[in-house]
Residue frames relative to the residue before (quaternion, step in Angstrom):
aa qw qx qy qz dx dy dz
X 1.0000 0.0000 0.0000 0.0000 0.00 0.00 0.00
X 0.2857 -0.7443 0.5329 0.2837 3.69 -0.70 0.70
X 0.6897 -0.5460 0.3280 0.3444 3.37 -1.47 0.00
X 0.4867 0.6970 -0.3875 0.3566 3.29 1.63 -0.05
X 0.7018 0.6764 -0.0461 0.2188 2.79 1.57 -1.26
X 0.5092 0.5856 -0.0325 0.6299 2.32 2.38 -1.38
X 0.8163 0.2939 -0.4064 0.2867 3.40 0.96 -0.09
X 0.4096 0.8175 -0.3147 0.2546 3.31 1.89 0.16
X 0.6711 0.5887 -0.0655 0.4458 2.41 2.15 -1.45
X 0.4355 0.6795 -0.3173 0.4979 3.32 2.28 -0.62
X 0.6425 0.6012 -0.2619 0.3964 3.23 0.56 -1.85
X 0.5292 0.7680 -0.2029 0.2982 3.65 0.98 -0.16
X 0.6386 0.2055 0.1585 0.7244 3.01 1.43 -1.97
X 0.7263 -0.5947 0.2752 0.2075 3.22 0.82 0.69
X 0.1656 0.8462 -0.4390 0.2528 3.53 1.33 0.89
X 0.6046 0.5863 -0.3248 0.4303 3.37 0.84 -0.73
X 0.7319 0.3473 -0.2859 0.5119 3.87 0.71 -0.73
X 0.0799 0.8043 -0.5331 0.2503 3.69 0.55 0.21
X 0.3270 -0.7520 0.5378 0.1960 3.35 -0.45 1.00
X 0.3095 -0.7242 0.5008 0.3591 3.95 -0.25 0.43
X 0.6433 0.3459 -0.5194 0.4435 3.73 0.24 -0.64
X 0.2676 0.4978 -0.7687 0.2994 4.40 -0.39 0.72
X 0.7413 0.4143 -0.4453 0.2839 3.69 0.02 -1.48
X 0.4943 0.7033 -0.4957 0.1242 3.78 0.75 -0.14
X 0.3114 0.7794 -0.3483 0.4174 3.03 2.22 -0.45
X 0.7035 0.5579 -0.1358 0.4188 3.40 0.53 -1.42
X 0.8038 0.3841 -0.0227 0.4537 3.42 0.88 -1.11
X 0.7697 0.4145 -0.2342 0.4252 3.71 1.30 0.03
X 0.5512 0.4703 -0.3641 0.5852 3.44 -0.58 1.01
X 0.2230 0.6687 -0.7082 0.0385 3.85 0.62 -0.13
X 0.4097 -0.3834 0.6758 0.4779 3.75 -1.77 -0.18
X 0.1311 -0.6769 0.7184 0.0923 2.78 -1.89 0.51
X 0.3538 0.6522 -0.5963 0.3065 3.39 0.89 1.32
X 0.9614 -0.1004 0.1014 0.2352 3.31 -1.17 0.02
X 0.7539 0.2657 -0.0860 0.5947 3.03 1.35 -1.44
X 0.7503 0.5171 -0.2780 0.3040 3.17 1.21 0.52
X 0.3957 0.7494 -0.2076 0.4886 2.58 2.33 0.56
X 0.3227 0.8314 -0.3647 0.2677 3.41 2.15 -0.72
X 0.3188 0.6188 -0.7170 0.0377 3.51 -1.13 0.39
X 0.0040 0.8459 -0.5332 -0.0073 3.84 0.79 1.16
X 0.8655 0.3461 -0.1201 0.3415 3.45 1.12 -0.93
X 0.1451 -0.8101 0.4149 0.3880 3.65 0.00 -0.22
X 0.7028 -0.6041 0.1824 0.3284 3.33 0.95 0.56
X 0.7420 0.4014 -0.0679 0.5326 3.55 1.89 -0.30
X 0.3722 -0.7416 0.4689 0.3029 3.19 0.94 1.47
X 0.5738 -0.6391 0.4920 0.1424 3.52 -1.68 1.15
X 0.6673 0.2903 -0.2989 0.6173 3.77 0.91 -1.09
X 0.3858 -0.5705 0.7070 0.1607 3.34 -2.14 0.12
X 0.5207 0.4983 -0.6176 0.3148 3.95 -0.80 0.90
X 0.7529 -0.4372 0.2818 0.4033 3.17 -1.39 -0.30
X 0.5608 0.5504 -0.3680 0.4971 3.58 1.08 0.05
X 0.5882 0.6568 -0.4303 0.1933 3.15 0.42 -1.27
X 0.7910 0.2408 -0.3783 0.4162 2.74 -1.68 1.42
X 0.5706 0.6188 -0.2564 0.4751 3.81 1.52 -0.44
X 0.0526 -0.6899 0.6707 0.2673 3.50 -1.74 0.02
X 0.2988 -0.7246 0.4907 0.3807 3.33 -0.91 0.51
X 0.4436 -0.5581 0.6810 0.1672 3.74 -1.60 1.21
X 0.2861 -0.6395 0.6698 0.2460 3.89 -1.45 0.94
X 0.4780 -0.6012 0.4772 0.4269 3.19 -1.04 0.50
X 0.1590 0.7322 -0.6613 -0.0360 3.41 -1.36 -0.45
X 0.4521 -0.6286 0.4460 0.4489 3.85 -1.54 -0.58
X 0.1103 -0.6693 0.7310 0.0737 3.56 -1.64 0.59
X 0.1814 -0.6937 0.6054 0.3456 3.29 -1.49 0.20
X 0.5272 -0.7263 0.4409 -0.0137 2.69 -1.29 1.58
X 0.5826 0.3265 -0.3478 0.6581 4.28 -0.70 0.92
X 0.2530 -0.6465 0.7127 0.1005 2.82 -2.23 -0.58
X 0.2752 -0.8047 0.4934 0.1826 3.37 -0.81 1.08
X 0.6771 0.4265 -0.3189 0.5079 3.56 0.84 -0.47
X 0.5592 0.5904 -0.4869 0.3189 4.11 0.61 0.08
X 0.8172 -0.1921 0.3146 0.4431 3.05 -1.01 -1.68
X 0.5976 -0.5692 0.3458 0.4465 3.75 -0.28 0.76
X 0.8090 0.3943 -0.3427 0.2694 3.38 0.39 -0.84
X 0.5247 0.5677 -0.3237 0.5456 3.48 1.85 0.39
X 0.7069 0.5228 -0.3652 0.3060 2.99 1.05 1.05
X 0.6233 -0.0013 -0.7814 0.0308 2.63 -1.90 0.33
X 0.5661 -0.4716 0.5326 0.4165 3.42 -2.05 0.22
X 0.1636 0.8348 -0.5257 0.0070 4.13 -1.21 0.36
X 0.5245 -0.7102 0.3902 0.2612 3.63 -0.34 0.82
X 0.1491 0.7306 -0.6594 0.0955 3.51 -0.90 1.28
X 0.2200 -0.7068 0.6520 0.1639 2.88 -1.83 0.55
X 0.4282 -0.6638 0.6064 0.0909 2.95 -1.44 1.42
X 0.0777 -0.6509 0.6961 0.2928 4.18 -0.95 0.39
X 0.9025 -0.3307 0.1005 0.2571 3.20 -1.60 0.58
X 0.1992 0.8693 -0.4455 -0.0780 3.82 -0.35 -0.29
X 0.2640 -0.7055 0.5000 0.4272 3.83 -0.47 0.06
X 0.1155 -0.7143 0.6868 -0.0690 3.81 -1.09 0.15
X 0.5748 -0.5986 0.4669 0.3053 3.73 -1.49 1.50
X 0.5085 -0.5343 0.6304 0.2419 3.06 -1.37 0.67
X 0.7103 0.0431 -0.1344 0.6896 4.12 0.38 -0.65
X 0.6335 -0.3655 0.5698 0.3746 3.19 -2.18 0.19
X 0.7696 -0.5174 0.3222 0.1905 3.47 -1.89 0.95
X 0.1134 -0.8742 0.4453 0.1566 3.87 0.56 1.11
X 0.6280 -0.5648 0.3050 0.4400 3.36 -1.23 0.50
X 0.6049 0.5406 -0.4218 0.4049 3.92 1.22 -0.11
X 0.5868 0.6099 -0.3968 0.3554 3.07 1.04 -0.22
X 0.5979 0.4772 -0.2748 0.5825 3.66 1.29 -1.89
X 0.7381 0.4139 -0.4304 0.3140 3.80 0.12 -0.48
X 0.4370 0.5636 -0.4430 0.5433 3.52 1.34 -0.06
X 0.5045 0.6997 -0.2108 0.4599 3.90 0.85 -0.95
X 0.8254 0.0264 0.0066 0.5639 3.08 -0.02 -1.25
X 0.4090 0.5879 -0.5516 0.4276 3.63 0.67 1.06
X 0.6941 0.5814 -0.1212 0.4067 2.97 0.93 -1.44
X 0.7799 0.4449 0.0055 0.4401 2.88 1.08 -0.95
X 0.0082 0.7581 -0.5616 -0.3314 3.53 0.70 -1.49
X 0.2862 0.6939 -0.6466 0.1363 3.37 0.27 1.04
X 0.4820 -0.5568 0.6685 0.1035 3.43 -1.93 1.06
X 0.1512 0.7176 -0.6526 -0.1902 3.73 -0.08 0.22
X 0.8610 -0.4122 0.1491 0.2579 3.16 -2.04 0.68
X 0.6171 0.5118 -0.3191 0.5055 3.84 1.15 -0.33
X 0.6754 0.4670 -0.3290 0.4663 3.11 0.96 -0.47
X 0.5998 0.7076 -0.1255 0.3517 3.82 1.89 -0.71
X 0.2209 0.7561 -0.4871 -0.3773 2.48 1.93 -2.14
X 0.8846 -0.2487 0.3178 0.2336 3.14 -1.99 -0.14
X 0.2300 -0.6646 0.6849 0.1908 3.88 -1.22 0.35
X 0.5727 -0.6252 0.4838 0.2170 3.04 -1.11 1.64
X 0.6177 0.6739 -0.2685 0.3037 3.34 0.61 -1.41
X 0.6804 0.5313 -0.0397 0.5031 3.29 1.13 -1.64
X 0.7878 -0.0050 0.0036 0.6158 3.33 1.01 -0.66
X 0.2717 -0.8468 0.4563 0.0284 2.71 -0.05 2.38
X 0.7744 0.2369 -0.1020 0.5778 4.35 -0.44 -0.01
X 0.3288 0.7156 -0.5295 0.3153 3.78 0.87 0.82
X 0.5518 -0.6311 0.4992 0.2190 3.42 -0.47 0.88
X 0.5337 -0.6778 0.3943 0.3165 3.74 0.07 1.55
X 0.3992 0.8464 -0.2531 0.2455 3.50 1.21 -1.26
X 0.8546 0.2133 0.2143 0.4221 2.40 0.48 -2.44
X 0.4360 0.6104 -0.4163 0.5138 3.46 1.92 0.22
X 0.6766 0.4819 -0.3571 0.4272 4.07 0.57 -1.28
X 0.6325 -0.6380 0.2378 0.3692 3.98 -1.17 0.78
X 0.0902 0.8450 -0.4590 0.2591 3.44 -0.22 0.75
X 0.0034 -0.7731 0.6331 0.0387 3.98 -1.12 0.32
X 0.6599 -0.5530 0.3869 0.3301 3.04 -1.69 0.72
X 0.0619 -0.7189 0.6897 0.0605 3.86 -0.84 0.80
X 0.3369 -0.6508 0.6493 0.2032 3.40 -1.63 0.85
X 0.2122 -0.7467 0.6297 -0.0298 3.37 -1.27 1.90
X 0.4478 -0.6531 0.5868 0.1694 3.60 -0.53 1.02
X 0.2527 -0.7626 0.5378 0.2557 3.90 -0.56 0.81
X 0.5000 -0.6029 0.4475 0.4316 3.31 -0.49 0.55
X 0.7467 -0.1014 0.0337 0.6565 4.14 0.07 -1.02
X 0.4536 -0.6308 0.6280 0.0435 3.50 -0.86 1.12
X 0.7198 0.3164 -0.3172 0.5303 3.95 0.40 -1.17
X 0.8524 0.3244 -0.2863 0.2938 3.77 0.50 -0.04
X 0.7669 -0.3382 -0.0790 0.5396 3.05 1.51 1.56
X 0.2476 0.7158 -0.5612 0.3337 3.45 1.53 0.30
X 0.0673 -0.7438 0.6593 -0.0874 3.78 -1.35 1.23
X 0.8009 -0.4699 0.2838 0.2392 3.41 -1.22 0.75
X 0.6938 0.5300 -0.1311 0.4696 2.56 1.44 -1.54
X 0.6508 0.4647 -0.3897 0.4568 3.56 1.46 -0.41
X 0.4787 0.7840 -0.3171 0.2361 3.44 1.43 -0.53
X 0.6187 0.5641 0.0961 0.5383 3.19 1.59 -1.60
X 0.2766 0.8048 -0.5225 0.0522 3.92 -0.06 0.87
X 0.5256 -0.5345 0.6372 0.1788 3.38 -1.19 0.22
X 0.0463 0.8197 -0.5445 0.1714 3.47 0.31 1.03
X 0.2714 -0.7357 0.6030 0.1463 3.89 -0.38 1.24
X 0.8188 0.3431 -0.2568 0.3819 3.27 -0.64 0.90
X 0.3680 0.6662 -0.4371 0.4793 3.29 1.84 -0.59
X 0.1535 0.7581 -0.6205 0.1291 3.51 -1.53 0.82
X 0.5882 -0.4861 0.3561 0.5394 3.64 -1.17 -0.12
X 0.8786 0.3027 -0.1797 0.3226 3.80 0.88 -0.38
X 0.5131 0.2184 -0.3520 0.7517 3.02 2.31 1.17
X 0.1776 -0.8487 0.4976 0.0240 3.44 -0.11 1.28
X 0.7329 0.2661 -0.2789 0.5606 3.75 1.37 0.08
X 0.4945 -0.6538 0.1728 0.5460 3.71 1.76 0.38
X 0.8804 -0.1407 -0.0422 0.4509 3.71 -1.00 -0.19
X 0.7118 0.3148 -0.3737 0.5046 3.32 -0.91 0.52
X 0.6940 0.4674 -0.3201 0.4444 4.03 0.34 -0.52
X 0.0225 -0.7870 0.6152 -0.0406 3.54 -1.09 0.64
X 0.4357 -0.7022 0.4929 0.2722 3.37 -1.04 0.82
X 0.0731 -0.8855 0.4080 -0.2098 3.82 0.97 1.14
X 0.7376 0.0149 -0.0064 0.6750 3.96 0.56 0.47
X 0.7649 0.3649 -0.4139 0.3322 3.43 0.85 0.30
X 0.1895 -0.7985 0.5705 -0.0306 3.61 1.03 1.40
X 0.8501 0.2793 -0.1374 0.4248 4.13 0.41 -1.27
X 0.6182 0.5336 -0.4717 0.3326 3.46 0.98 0.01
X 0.8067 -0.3221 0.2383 0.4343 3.87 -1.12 0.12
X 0.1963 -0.6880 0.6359 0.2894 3.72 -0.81 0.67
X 0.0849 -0.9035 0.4199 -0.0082 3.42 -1.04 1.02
X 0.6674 0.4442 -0.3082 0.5122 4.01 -0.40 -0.67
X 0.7639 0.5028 -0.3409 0.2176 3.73 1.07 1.32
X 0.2996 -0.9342 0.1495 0.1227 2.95 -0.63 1.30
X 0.7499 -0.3725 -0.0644 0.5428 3.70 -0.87 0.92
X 0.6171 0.5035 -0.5059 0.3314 4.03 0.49 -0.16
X 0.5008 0.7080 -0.2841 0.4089 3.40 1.27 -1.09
X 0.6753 0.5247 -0.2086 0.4745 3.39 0.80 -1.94
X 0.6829 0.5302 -0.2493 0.4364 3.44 0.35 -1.35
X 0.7179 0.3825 -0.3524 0.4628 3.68 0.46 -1.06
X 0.6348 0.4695 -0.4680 0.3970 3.62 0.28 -0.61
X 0.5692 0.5508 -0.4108 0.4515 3.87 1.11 -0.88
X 0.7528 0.4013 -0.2530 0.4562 3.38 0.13 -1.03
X 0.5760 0.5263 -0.4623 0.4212 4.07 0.95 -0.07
X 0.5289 0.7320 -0.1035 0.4169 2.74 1.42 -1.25
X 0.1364 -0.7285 0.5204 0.4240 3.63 1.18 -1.44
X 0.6231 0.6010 -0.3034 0.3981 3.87 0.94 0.42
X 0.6216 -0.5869 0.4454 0.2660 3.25 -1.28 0.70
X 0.4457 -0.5118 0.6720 0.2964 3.15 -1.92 -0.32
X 0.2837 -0.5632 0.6328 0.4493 4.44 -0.10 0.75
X 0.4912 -0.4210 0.7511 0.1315 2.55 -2.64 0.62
X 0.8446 -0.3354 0.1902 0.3714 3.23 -1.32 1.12
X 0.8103 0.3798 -0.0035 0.4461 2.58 0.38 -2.39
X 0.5488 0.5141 -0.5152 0.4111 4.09 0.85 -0.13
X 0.5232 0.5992 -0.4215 0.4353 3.56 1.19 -1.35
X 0.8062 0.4700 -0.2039 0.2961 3.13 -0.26 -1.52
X 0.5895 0.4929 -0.3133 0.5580 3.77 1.21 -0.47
X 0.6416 0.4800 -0.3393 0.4927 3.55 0.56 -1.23
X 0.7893 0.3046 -0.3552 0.3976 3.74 0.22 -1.03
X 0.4603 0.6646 -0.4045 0.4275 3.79 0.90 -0.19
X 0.2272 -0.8938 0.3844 0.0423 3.66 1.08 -0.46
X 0.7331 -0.5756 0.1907 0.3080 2.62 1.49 0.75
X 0.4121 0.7620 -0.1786 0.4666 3.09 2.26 0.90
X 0.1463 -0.8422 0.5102 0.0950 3.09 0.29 0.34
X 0.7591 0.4293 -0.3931 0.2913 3.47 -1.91 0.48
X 0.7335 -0.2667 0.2868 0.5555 3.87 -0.93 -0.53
X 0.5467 -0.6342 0.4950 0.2321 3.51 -1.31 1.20
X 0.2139 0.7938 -0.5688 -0.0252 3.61 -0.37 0.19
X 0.9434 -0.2193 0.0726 0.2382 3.79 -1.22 -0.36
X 0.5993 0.7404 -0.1507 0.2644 3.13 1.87 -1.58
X 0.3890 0.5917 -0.4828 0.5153 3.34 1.24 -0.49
X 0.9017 0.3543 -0.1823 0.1680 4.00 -0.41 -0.48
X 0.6470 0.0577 0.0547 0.7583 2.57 1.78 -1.15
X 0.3747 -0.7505 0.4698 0.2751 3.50 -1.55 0.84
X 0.8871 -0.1869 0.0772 0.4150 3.61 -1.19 -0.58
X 0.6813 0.4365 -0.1872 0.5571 3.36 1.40 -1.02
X 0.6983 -0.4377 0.4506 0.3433 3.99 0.76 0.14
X 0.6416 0.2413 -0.3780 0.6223 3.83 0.97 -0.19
X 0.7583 -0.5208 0.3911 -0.0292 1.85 -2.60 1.37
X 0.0372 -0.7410 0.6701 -0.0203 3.92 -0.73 1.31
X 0.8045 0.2396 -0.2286 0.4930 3.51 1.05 0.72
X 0.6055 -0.6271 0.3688 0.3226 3.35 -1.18 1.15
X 0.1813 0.7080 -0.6180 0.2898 4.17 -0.28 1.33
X 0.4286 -0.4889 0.6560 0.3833 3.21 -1.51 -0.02
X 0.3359 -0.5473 0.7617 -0.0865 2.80 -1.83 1.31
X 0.8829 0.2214 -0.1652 0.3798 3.44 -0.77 1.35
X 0.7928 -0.3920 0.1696 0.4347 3.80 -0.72 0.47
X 0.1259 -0.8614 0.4903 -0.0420 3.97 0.42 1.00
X 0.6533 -0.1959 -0.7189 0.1345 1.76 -1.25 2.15
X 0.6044 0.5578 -0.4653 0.3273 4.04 0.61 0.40
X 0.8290 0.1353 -0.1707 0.5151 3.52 1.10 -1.02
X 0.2019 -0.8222 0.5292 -0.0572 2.87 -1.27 0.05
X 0.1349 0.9388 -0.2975 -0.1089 3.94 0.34 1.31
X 0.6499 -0.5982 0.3113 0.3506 3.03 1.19 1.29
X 0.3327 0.8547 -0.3952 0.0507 3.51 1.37 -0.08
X 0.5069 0.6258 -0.2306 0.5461 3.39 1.79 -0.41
X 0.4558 -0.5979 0.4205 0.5079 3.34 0.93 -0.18
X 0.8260 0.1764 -0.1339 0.5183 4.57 0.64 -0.21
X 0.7017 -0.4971 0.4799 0.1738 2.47 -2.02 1.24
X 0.8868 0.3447 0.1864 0.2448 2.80 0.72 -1.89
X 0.6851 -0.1098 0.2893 0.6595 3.47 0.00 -1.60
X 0.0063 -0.6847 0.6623 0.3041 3.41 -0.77 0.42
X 0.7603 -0.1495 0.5195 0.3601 3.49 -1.49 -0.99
X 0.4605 -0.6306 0.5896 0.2066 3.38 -0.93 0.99
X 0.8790 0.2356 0.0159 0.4143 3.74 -0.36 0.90
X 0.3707 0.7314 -0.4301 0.3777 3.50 2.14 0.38
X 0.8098 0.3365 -0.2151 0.4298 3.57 0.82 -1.16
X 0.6323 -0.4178 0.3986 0.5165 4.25 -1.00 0.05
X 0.5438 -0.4652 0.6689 0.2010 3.29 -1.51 1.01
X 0.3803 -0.5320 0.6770 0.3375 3.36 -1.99 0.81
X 0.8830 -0.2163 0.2646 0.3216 3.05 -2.02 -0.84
X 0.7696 0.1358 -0.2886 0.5531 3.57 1.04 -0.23
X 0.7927 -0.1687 0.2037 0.5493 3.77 0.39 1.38
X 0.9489 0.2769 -0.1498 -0.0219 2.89 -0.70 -1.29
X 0.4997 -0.8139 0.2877 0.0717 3.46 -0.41 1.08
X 0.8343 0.1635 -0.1184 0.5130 3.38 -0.47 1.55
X 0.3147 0.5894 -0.6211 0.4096 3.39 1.19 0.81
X 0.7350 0.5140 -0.2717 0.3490 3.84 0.72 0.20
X 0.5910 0.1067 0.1507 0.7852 4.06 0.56 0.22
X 0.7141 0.3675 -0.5567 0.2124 2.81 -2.54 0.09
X 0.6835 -0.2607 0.2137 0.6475 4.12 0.55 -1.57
X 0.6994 -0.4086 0.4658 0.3563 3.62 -1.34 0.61
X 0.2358 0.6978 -0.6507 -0.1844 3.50 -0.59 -0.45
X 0.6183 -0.5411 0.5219 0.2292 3.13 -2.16 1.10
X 0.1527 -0.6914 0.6968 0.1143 3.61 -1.75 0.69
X 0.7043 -0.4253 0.4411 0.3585 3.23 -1.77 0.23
X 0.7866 0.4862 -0.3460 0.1584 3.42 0.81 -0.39
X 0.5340 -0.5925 0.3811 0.4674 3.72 -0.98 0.08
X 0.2476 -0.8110 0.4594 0.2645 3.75 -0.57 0.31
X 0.0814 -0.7099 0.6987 -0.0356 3.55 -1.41 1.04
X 0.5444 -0.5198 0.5160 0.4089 4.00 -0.94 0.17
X 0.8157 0.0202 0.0152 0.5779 3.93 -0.79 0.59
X 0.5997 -0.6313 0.4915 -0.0172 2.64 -2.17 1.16
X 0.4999 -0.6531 0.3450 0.4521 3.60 -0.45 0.30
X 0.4258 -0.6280 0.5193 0.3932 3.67 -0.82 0.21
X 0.6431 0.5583 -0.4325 0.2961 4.05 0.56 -0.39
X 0.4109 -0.5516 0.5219 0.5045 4.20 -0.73 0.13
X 0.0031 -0.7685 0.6372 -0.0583 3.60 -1.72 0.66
X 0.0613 0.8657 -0.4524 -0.2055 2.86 -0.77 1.12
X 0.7958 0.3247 -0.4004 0.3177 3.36 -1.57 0.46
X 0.1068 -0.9021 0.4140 0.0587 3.53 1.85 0.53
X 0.1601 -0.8038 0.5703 0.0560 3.98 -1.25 0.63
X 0.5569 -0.6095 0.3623 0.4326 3.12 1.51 -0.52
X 0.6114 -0.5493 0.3522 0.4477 3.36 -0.72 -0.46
X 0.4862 -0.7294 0.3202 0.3594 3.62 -1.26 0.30
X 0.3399 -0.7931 0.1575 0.4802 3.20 -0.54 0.16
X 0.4699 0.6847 -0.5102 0.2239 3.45 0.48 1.01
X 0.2771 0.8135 -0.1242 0.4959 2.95 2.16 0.13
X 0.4721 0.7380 -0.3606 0.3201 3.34 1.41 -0.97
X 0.0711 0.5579 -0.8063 -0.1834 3.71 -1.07 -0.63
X 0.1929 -0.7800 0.5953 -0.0015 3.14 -1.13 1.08
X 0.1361 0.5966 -0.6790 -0.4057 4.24 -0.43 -0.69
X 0.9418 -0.1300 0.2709 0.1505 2.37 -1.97 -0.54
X 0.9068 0.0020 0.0300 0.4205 3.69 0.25 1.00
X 0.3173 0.6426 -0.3932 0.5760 2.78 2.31 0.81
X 0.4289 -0.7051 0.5599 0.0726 3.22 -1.67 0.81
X 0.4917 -0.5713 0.5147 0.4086 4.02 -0.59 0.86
X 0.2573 -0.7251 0.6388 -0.0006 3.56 -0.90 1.28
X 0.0640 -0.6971 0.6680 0.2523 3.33 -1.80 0.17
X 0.7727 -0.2497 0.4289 0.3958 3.27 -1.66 -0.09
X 0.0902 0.6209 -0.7752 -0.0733 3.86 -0.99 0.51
X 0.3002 -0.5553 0.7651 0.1269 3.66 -1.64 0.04
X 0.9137 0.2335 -0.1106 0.3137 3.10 -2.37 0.23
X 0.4449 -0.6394 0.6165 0.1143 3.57 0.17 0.31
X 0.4193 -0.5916 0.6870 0.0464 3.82 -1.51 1.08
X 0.8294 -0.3447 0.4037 0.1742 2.95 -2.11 0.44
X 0.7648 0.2581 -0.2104 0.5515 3.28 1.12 -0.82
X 0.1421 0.7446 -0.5585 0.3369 4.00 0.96 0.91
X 0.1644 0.7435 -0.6481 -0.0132 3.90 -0.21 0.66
X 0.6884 -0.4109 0.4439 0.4003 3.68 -1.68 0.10
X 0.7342 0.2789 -0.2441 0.5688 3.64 1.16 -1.08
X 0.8521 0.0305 -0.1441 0.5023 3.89 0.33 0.60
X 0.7081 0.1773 -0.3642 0.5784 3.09 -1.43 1.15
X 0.0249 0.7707 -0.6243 0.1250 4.06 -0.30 -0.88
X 0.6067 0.5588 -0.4530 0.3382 3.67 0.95 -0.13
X 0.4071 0.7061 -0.5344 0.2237 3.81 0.51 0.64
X 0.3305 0.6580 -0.4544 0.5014 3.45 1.09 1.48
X 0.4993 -0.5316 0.6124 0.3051 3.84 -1.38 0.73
X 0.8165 0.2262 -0.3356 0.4118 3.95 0.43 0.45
X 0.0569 0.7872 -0.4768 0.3870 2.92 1.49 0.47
X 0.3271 0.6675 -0.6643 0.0787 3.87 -1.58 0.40
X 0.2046 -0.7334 0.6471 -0.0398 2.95 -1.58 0.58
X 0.3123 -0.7805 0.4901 0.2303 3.38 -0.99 0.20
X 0.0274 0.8114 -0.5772 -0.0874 4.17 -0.10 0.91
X 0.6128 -0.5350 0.5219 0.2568 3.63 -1.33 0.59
X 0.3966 -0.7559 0.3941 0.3407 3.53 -0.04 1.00
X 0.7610 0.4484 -0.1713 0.4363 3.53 1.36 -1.12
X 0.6679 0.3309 -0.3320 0.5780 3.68 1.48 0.55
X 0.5475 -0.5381 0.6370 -0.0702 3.10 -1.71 1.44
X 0.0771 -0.8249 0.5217 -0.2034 3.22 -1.31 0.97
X 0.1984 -0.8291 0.4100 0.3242 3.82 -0.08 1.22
X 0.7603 0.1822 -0.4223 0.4586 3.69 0.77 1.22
X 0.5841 0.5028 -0.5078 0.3850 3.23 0.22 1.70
X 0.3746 -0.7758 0.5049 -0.0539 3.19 -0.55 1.92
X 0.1288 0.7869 -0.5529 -0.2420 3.28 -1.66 -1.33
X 0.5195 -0.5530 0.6116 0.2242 3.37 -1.65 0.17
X 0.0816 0.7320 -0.6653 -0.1216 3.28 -1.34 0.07
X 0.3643 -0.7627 0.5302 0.0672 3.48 -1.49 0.98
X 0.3505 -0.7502 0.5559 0.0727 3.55 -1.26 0.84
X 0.1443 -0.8665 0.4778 0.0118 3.30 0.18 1.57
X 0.0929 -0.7959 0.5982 -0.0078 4.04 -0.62 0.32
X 0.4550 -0.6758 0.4048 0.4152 3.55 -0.89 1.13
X 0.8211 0.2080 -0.3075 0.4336 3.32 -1.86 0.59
X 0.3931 -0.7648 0.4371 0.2635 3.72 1.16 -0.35
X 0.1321 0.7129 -0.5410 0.4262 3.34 1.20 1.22
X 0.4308 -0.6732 0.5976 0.0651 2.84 -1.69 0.88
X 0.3768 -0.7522 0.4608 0.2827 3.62 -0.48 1.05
C-alpha cells in the first residue's frame, strides 16, 4: 500500500487536524555523544563550477538488486553504468534556498494539489500541506500505521512540522517535504539530472561488490555509521546515533567513493519509474521502465524510485538502509524524510 493510500484512509479519523507540536516526540532527546555533535558541512559546497560540490564515480559493471532481501529487489542482473559526477551529501536546505531565490520557485507543498488533477481527493489532502511522521502514542492499544503518517497543512521544505516550525540553524541538514517536480526543477536549474536507479545504487555501493547485506548502517560491533532509528520502531527510540531526526549533510563516514549519506538520514527520489523487481537481462546504462509500461490498480498513483532509506529505517520495520533497497514514492507527495541528490552526466562519461 503506498502512503497516499494510507492517507485517504487517515483523512477518515481525522488526520488532517493533528496538532503539529506531537512530532516534538520525535525530536527531543537528541544523543549528545559524539556523532551527534557533527556540523562537518555548512551546507554550500566551497568551489563554484558545474561540478561543485560532486565526485565523479568511473563507470564500470555491478550486479544490480538482491536475491536474498525483499522481492521487489529482485531478480539480481549485471549493468554497466558510464561515468557520471553526483553530490557528495543529499540537497541541503541552503542550497534549495539559493534555488528558489534565484528563481521564485513555489514548490508543490507549499502550492497544494489541483482538484482537477486529482479527481475524488479528499479536500483534506488537496489544500498545501506534507506528509509529517506522528509517533503513536501506545501502539499495543490500537495505535495503526495509518495514525503514524499525517497530512499536516502547512508542513513544507521551510516548516518541516507545519506552521509555526522553521528550519532555523539547520542551513546543512537535508532539504525535505519535496516532491519529484520540485527535485527535478532544482536539477535542471542546476543544469543536472536526477541519478537513474541504477547510478544511485552503484554510487552508494562504494565500490563493493557481491550480495547486499547490512554494513552500510551499522558496523561490526552493532553501532550505528548511519542516520536510522535505533530501538523499538515506532514508539522508542535511543537516539543511539546521536538524532532523532535530521542529521546534517555529512555527520556520518563517507563510503568508498566520498560520498555521504547514501545510507539513513532522508529517502532520496530517482529518475526512475517504479515497478516491483528488476529485469533478469544485463543492461547497460538502465532508465527504468516507461511510463506507459505502468500496471496500475485502481487508485494508485505513477511512483518513482526512492533509494537509501531515512532516519526512521528500524531493524523491525522498513530495514531498507541498503544500496538495493527500493521503494515506491508518489511523484506528487512530499515527505518530512525524503530528500535528494542530483547527478552531472557528460557524453561518453569522461571526466573533465
Amino acid at each position: 500500500m503506498t502512503l497516499r493510500h494510507l492517507l485517504v484512509r487517515c483523512v477518515g479519523f481525522g488526520a488532517a487536524s493533528l496538532m503539529v507540536g506531537t512530532f516534538a516526540i520525535a525530536e527531543k532527546g537528541a544523543g549528545s555523544g559524539e556523532l551527534g555533535s557533527c556540523a562537518a558541512y555548512s551546507g554550500v559546497p566551497s568551489d563554484d563550477n558545474d561540478h561543485a560540490g560532486m565526485a565523479f564515480i568511473r563507470g564500470g559493471t555491478f550486479v544490480m538488486g538482491s536475491e536474498r532481501q525483499r522481492p521487489e529487489e529482485r531478480f539480481t542482473h549485471v549493468v554497466r553504468v558510464d561515468g557520471f559526477w553526483i553530490d557528495r551529501h543529499e540537497v541541503s536546505n541552503a542550497q534549495f534556498r539559493e534555488f528558489v531565490t534565484a528563481t521564485g520557485y513555489v514548490t508543490l507543498a507549499e502550492r497544494g494539489l489541483d482538484p482537477a488533477t486529482h479527481p475524488g481527493m479528499p479536500k483534506e489532502l488537496l489544500v498545501p500541506g506534507s506528509v509529517v511522521f506522528i509517533p503513536p502514542a501506545n501502539v499495543a492499544s490500537g495505535g495503526r500505521i495509518t495514525q503514524w503518517w499525517q497530512y499536516v497543512s502547512g508542513a513544507n521544505w521551510r516548516a518541516p512540522t507545519g506552521l509555526g516550525s522553521s528550519i532555523a540553524g539547520k542551513d546543512n541538514h537535508p532539504v525535505v517535504h519535496i516532491a519529484y517536480e520540485d527535485a527535478l526543477a532544482y536539477a535542471r536549474w542546476r543544469g543536472r539530472e536526477l541519478p537513474t536507479e541504477a547510478q544511485w545504487e552503484f554510487a552508494a555501493r562504494g565500490g563493493r561488490d557481491g550480495e547486499d547485506d547490512w554494513s552500510s548502517a551499522f558496523d561490526a560491533e552493532g553501532k550505528p555509521i548511519a542516520n536510522t532509528w535505533q530501538g523499538v520502531f515506532p514508539v522508542y527510540n535511543t537516539n543511539e546515533d546521536g538524532y532523532a531526526g535530521t542529521a546534517p549533510v555529512g555527520c556520518f563516514k563517507p563510503n568508498g567513493y566520498g560520498l555521504y549519506d547514501m545510507i539513513g538520514n532522508v529517502w532520496e527520489w530517482t529518475g526512475d519509474w517504479y515497478r516491483p523487481g528488476h529485469p533478469r537481462d544485463a543492461a547497460v546504462n538502465p532508465r527504468g521502465p516507461e511510463s506507459q509500461d505502468l500496471t496500475l490498480t485502481g487508485g494508485q498513483s505513477p511512483s518513482r524510485v526512492i533509494k537509501g532509506g531515512s532516519f526512521l529505517c528500524a531493524s523491525n520495520y522498513c530495514a531498507r538502509y541498503r544500496p538495493a533497497a527500493r521503494q515506491p514514492q508518489e511523484v506528487d507527495l512530499g515527505a518530512a524524510h525524503l530528500g535528494f541528490r542530483t547527478v552531472l552526466n557528460r557524453a561518453g562519461g569522461d571526466e573533465p
